[in-house]
N, C-alpha and C positions, 0 to 999 in steps of 0.2 A: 352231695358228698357225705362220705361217712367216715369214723375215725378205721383206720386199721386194726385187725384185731388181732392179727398173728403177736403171741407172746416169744420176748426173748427168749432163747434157751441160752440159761445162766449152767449148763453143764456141761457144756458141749466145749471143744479143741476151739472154736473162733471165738469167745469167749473169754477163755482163759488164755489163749493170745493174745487178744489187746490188750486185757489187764498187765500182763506182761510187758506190752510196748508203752501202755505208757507209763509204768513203772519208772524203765528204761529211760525214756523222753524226761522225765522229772528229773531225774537223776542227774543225767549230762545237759539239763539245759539246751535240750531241744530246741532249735526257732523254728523250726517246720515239723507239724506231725502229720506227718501221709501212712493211716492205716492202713487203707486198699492196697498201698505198692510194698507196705514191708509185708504182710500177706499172704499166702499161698491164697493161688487165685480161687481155687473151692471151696478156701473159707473164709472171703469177700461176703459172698451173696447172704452168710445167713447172720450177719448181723444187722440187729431192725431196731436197733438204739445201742446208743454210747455208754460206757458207766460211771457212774457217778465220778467215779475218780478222777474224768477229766479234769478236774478243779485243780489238780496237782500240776497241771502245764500252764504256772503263772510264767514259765519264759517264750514260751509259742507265741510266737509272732504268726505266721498262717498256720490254718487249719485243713487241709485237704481233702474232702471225700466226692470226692471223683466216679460218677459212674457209679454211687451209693445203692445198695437195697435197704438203705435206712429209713423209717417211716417217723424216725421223731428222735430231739435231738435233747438231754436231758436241762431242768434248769441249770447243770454247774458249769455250763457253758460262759453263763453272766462270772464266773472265777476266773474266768481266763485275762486275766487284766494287760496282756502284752500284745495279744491277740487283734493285728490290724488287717489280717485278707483271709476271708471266710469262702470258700469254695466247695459248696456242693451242688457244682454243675452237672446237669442229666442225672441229679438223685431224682427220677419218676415217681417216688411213692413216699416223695417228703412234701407234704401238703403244708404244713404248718412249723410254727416256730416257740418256743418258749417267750415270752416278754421279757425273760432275764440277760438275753444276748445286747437289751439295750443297755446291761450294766458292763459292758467293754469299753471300757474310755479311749481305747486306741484305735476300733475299729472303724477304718475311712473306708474299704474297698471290701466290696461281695460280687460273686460268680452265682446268679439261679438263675434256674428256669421258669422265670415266672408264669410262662403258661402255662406249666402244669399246674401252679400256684390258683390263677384268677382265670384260666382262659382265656378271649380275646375278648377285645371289646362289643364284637356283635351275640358274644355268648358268654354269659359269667359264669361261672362255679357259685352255685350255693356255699355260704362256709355251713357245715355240722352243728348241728343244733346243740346249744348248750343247755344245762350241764352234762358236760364229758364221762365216762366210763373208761379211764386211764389208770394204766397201773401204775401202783404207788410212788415207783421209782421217777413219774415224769412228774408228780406234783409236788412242787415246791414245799420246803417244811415251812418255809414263812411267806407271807405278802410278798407277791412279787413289786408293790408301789412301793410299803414303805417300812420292808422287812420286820412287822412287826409278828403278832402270835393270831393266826387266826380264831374265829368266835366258834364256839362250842357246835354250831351249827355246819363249819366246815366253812371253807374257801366260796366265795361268790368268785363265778367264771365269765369271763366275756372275752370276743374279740375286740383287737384293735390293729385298724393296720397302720405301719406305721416306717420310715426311713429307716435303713440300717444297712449300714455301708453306702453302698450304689444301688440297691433295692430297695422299693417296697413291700413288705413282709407280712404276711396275717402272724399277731404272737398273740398268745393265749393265756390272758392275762388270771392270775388266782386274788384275788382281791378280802381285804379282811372287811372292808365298810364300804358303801355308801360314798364318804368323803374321799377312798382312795380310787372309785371308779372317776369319782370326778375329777380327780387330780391328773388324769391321763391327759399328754399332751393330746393335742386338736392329732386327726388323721391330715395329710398333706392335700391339697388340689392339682393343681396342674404341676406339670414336673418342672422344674428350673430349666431346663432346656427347652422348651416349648415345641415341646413336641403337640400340644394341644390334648391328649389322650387326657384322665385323670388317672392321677398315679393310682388313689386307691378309692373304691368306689362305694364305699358307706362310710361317710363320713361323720361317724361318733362310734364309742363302744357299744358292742352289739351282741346278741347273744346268740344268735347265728339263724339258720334256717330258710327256706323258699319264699319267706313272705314278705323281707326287708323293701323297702319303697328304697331300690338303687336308683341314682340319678344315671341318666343318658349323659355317656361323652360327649366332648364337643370339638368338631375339628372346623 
C-alpha cells in the first residue's frame, strides 16, 4: 500500500463549505456533525481531508462520514474531546488514522471497514513504508505521546495499531524520542470476544513496509 497522493483543494466550493459547517456546528453546539448529508451531493466526493478546524467541535458527540472519499483524517481529531461514535463506514480510501484520535476520552463506539484497513486474515495489507510524504496539514505540530516540541531533525514516524472505539485501527504515530516510541501502549492480541482472529497483527511499533515477520492467526 501506498500513501494517497491526491492534494486537497483548499479553493474549491467543498472546501469552503465545510469550513462553513463547522463553523456553524461550533457555534450552536453541534452533538452530531454529518458533512456528507448537509452537502450537496457533488461536493461530497472531493474532499480527501478534514480541516483543521475540526478541533472547534468540542461539543460533537458523533462524527459522521458516511460513504467518505476521505483519504485521511487530520491530527485535530484528538480535540474533539466530547466525541463518543466515530463513523467512517465504507470510507474505501481511508487507510489510516492519526494516533491523536486516542486523545478522545469519550470515544467507546466506531463504524470501519476494517478490510479495507488490514484485509483478511489469509491476505494482509502491507502498511506504507515509513517515513511518510504527508502534507503539512496531517502532521501534528507536536509529539503525538507526549505533546512535547519535536527535535530539530523532525518527528520520528512509526505505526501502531491500536483499540479505538470498537476497532482496531493502524494510527500514525510522530514521535519526538526514542523514550516516547517506547511509551506506546502494547498493540492488543486476541479480541475480547474470542473470535480467535488477532485483532492486530504486528505486534510492536513499526515502521511499515513488505518485510515485517507478521504472526499467523490462530483459530
Amino acid at each position: 500500500m501506498r500513501f494517497h497522493a491526491k492534494p486537497q483543494n483548499t479553493e474549491g466550493k467543498a472546501w469552503s463549505l465545510v469550513l462553513q459547517l463547522i463553523d456553524e456546528a461550533a457555534a450552536d453546539g453541534r452533538e452530531k456533525f454529518s458533512p456528507g448529508v448537509d452537502m450537496p451531493v457533488d461536493l461530497w466526493p472531493e474532499l480527501v481531508t478534514l480541516p483543521a478546524s475540526i478541533a472547534k467541535l468540542t461539543a460533537a458527540r458523533e462524527l459522521e462520514l458516511y460513504g467518505s472519499h476521505l483519504t485521511a483524517i487530520p491530527p485535530e481529531i484528538g480535540e474533539m474531546s466530547s466525541l463518543r461514535r466515530f463513523d467512517p463506514y465504507t470510507s474505501r480510501r481511508l487507510h489510516w488514522f492519526p494516533y491523536e484520535i486516542t486523545r478522545c476520552p469519550e470515544l467507546v463506539y466506531s463504524r470501519v471497514s476494517t478490510r479495507h484497513l488490514y484485509g483478511n486474515y489469509k491476505h494482509r495489507l502491507p502498511f506504507p513504508r515509513l517515513p511518510a510524504t504527508l502534507p503539512a496539514s496531517l502532521t501534528p505540530r507536536q509529539c503525538s505521546v507526549c505533546a512535547g516540541p519535536y527535535p530539530h531533525a523532525g518527528p520520528m514516524e512509526r505505526w501502531i495499531s491500536l483499540w479505538v472505539g470498537t476497532d482496531v485501527l493502524p494510527l500514525l504515530v510522530h514521535a519526538c524520542s526514542d523514550e516516547c516510541i517506547a511509551a506506546l501502549p502494547p498493540p492488543p492480541g486476541d479480541p475480547p470476544d474470542g473470535w480467535g482472529q488477532r485483532a492486530a497483527y504486528v505486534d510492536h511499533p513499526h515502521e511499515g513496509g513488505r518485510d515485517l515477520r507478521q504472526p499467523t492467526p490462530e483459530y
